[in-house]
C-alpha positions in Angstrom: 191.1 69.7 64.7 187.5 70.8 64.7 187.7 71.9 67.9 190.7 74.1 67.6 188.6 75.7 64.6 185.5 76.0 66.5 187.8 77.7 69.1 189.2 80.1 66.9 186.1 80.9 65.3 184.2 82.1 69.0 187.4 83.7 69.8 186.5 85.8 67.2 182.6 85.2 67.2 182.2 86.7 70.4 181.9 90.4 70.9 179.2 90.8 73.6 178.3 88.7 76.5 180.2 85.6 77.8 180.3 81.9 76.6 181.7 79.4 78.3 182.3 76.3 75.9 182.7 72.6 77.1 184.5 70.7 74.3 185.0 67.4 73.5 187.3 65.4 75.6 186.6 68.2 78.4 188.9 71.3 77.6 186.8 74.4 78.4 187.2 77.9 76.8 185.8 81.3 78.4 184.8 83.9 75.7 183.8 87.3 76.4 183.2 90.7 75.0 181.4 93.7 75.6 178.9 93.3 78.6 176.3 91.6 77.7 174.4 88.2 78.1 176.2 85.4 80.0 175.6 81.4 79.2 177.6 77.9 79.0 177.5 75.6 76.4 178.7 71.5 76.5 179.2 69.8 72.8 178.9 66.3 73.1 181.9 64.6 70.2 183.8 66.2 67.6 180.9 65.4 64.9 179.1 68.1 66.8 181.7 69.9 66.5 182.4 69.9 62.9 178.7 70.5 62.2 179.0 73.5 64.4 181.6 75.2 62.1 180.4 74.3 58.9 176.6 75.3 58.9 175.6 76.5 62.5 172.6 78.2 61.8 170.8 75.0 60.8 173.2 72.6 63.7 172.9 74.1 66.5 169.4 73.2 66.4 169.8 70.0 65.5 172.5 69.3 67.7 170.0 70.5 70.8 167.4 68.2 69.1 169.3 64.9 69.2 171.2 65.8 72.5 174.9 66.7 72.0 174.9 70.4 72.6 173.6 71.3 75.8 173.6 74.4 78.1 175.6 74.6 80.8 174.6 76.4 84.3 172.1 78.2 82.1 168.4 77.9 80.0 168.4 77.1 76.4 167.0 80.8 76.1 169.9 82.0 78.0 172.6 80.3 75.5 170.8 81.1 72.2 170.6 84.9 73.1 174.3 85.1 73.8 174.7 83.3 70.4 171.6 85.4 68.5 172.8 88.9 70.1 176.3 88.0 68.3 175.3 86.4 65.1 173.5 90.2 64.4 177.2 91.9 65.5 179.6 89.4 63.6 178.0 85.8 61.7 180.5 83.2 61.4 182.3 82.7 58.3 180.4 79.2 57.4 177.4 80.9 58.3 177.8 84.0 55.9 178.5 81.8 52.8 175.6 79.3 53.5 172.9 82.3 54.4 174.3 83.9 50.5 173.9 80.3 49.0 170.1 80.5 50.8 169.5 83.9 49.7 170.5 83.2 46.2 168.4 80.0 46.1 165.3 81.0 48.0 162.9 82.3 45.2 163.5 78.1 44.9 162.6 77.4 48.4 159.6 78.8 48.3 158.3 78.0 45.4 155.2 77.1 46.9 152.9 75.9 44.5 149.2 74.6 45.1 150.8 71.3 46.3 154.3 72.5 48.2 151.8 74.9 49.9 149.2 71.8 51.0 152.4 69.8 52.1 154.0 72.9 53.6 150.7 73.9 55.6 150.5 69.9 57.0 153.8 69.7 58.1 153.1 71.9 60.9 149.5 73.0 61.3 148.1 69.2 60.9 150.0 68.3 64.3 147.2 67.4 66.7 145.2 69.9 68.0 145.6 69.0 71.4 149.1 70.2 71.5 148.1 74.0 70.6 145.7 74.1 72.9 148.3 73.2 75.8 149.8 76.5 75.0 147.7 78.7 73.3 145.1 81.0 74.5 141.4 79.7 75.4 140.4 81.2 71.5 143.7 79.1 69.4 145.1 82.5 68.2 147.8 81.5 67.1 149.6 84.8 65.7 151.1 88.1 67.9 148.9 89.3 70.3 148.6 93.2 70.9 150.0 94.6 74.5 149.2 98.2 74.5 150.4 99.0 78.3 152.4 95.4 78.2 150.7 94.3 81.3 147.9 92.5 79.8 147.0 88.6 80.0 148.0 86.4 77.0 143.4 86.7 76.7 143.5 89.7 76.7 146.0 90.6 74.4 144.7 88.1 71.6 141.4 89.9 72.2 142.7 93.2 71.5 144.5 92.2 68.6 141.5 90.9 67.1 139.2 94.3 67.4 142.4 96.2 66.5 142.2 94.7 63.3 138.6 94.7 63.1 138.3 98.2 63.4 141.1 98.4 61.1 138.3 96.6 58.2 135.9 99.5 58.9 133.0 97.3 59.0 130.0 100.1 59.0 126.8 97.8 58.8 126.4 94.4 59.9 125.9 91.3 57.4 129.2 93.1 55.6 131.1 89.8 53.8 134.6 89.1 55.0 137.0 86.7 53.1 139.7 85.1 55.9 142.8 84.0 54.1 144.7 81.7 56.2 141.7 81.3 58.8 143.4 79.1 61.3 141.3 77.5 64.1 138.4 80.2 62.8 139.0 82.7 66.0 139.1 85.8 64.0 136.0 84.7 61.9 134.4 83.6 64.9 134.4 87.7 66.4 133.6 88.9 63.0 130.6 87.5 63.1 129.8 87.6 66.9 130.2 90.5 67.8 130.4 92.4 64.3 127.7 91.0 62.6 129.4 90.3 59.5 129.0 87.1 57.0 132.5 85.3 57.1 134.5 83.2 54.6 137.2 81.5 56.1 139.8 79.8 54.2 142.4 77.3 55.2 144.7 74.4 53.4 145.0 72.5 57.5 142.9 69.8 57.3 143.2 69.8 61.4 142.1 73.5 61.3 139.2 73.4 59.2 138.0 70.5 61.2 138.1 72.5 64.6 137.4 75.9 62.7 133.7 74.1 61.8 133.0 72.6 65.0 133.3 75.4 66.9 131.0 77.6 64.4 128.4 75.0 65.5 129.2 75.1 68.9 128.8 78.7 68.7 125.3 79.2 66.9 127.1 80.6 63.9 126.9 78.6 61.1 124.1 80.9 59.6 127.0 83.6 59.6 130.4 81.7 58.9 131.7 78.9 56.4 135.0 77.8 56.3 136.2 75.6 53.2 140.0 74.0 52.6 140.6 76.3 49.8 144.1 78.3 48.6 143.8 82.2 48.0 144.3 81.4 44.0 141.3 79.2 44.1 139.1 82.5 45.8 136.5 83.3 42.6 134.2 85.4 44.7 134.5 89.3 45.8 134.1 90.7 49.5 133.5 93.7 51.0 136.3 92.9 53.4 139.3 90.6 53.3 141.4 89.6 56.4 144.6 88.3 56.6 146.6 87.5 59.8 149.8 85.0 60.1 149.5 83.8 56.4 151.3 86.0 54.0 154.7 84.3 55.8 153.8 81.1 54.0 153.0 82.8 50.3 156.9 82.7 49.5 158.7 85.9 48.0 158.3 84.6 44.1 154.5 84.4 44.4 153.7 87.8 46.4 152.7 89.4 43.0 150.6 86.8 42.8 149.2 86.7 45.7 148.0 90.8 45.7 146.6 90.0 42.2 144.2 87.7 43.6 143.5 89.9 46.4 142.7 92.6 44.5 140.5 90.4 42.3 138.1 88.9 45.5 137.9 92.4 46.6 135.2 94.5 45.8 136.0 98.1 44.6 134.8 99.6 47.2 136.5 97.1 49.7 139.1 97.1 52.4 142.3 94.8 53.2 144.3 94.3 56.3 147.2 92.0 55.9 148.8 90.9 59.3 152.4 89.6 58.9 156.0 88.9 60.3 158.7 91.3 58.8 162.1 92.1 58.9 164.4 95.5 59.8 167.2 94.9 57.9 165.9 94.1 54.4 165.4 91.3 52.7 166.6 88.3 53.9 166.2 84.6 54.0 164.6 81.9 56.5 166.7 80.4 59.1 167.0 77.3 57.4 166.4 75.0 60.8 163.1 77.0 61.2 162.4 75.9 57.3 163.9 72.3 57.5 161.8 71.5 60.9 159.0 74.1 61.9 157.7 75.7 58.6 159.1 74.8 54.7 158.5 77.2 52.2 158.1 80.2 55.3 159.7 83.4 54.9 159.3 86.4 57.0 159.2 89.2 54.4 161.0 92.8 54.5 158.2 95.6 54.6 159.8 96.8 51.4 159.4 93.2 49.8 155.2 93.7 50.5 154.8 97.1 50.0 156.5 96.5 46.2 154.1 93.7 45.6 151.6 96.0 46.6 152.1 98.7 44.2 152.8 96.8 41.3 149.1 94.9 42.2 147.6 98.7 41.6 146.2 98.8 45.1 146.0 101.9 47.4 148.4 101.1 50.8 145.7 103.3 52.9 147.3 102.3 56.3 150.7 101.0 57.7 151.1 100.4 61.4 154.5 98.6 62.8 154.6 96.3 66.3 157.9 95.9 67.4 158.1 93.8 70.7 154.4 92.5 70.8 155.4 88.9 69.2 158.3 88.9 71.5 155.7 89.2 75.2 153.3 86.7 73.2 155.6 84.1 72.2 157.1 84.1 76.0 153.9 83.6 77.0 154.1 80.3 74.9 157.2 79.1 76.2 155.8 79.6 80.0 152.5 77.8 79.2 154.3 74.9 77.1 156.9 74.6 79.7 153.9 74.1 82.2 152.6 71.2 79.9 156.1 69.3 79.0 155.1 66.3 80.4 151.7 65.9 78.8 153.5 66.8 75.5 155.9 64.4 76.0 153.5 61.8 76.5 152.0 63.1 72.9 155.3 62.8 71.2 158.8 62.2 72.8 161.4 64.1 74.1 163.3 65.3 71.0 159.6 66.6 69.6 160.0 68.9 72.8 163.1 69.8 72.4 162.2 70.9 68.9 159.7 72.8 70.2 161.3 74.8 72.9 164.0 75.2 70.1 161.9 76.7 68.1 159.8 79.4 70.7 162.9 80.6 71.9 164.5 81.4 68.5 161.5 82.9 67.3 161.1 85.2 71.0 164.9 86.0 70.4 164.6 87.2 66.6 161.7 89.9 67.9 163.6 90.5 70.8 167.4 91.1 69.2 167.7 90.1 65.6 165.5 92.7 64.0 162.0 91.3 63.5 158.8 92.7 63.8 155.2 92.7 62.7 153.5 94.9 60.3 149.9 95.8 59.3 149.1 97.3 55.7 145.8 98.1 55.1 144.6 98.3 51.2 142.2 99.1 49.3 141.2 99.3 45.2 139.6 102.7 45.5 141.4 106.0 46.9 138.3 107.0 49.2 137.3 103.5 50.4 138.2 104.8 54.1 137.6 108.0 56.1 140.7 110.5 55.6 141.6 110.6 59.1 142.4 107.2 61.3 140.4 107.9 64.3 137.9 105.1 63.2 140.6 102.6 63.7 141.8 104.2 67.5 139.0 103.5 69.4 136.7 106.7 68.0 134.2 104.7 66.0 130.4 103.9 67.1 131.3 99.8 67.1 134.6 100.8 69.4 132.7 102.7 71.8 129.9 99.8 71.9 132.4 97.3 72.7 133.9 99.6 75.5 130.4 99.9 76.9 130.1 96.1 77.0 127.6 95.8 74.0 126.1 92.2 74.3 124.5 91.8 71.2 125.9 90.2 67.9 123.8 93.5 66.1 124.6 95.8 68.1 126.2 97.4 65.2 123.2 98.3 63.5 121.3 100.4 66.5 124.7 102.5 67.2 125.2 103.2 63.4 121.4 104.2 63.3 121.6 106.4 66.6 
């Protein structure tokens, strides 16, 4: 019987692309609809099955963890954007009451107090170190890179992502002090105070990040100029002349943004400058595919532009700067995939087979929902004071004195200070 309902439901599921669906006890069903994406599909038993029609935003996943759904003449990317591109035309029925239940619930989900955040935070960024590195760049940026003719290395594009946003904090002197909320492996504090001179707080609730975040300021000479400290941004009791933000306001959860902007505001000095870094969403609020939040990151929500800006407002600060990447994530996260398909073995031999299976899971559905379900990233820049930043953005395009340094090939962690002087 579940079959024959599963049946039914891609006959009408299916409006672009083709599936071709191996069912239990080896019938096999051809779906098609407008020209699209082609890709096969094998479910193991009727269980499977049954899960499929019920919830299949949160079984497919799991079904592809444990083994009993499969693609067929095709890559797991190949399958899932048949399924994504469709689930944006025409969502199942099960899937359309569940996602309402989700949306209805999720001020509940993430709820992430002090202590959901620390268990939140562990779950995923606490795996061993080793495994990131397999697929990351050489600097552990782990956030979208920035592609500005699409050609560039997976290097290079985390590098230009970093002094996009620098230049973005309009750091004018050097020894400036910079708060870094959600610090990660301490990349971003790392160039702040490298190459733009500036005195860096970097903030994390990973235990594993913090760890590597500090040994490689000492690697690097910088302790002088960096300190990073396991601390949550409602703990922050200091002001900055900067704050920095990139890949953390997913994990702040949509009943604490308020919250979140208040204590921005309140580490920021009045003269000072934000830029928040973060996933978003097209189509308005939403919620969290709930396998991403049952296996990859509880409590994470990717937040509709509108959802951030209102937080903004009501925190009284001036939204000086909004920029909008659209398929940047996308080209980074296939870089991912590449690199970790490269190092499957090794990662098997770290954890198992299912773990990789998760995690190709996972880096295909998020490359997918840049690519053809709407998501995007987004940049606000903020401030407390109305003339805290030039009037015109050219400082942030590659005009200002420390932009045209670095395109000369400045060497010198000061430099700053002899091209603002000349």
């Amino acid at each position: 019987m579940a079959s024959v309902l599963l049946d039914r439901a891609f006959a009408h599921f299916i409006t672009s692309g083709r599936l071709e669906v191996h069912y239990p006890g080896g019938d096999r069903r051809v779906y098609t609809g407008r020209p699209g994406p082609r890709a096969g599909m094998w479910i193991a038993d009727r269980a499977t099955a049954r899960a499929l029609l019920l919830d299949p935003a949160l079984k497919v996943g799991e079904a592809y963890m444990a083994g009993t759904l499969l693609p067929v003449d095709c890559t797991l990317y190949d399958l899932l954007h048949v399924l994504m591109l469709n689930v944006m035309e025409r969502s199942p029925a099960g899937e359309r009451f569940f996602s309402t239940m989700r949306y209805m619930a999720r001020k509940w989900l993430q709820n992430n107090t002090l202590r959901r955040a620390r268990r939140n935070v562990a779950h995923h960024y606490d795996l061993d170190s080793r495994l990131y590195r397999l697929f990351l760049d050489e600097d552990m940026q782990y956030s979208c890179g920035y592609f500005p003719t699409g050609n560039e290395t997976l290097e290079q594009a985390q590098s230009a992502k970093k002094h996009h946003l620098a230049a973005k904090l309009h750091l004018v002197h050097p020894g400036m002090s910079v708060l870094d909320v959600g610090c990660g492996w301490g990349g971003m504090a790392l160039t702040l105070a490298r190459d733009y001179g500036a005195r860096v707080t970097g903030i994390t609730l990973s235990v594993e990040q913090l760890h590597i975040a500090r040994q490689r300021a000492r690697e690097a000479g910088l302790e002088g100029r960096i300190r990073f400290e396991l601390l949550d941004y409602r703990a922050v009791v200091h002001q900055y002349d900067r704050i920095i933000s990139i890949g953390m306001f997913e994990h702040v959860g949509v009943a604490h943004y308020g919250l979140f902007f208040d204590a921005m505001r309140r580490a920021l000095k009045p003269a000072g400058v934000m830029v928040l870094h973060s996933i978003g969403r097209v189509e308005g609020p939403g919620v969290t595919n709930p396998w991403i939040d049952r296996y990859i990151f509880p409590g994470g929500y990717s937040p509709a532009v509108s959802e951030a800006v209102g937080a903004v407002e009501r925190a009284g600060l001036w939204m000086t700067d909004c920029e909008i990447w659209r398929l940047h994530y996308a080209r980074t996260i296939a870089h991912w995939r590449s690199r970790f398909a490269a190092r499957r073995e090794l990662i098997a031999r770290m954890y198992d087979a299912r773990f990789c299976r998760m995690f190709e899971f996972y880096l295909v559905v998020s490359e997918l929902a840049f690519r053809v379900q709407g998501h995007l990233n987004f940049q606000l820049q903020l401030t407390r004071e109305i003339d805290a930043v030039p009037l015109a953005r050219d400082y942030m395009m590659g005009h200002s004195p420390v932009a045209a340094a670095h395109r000369e090939g400045a060497a010198s962690p000061f430099y700053e200070a002899a091209v603002l002087r000349a």
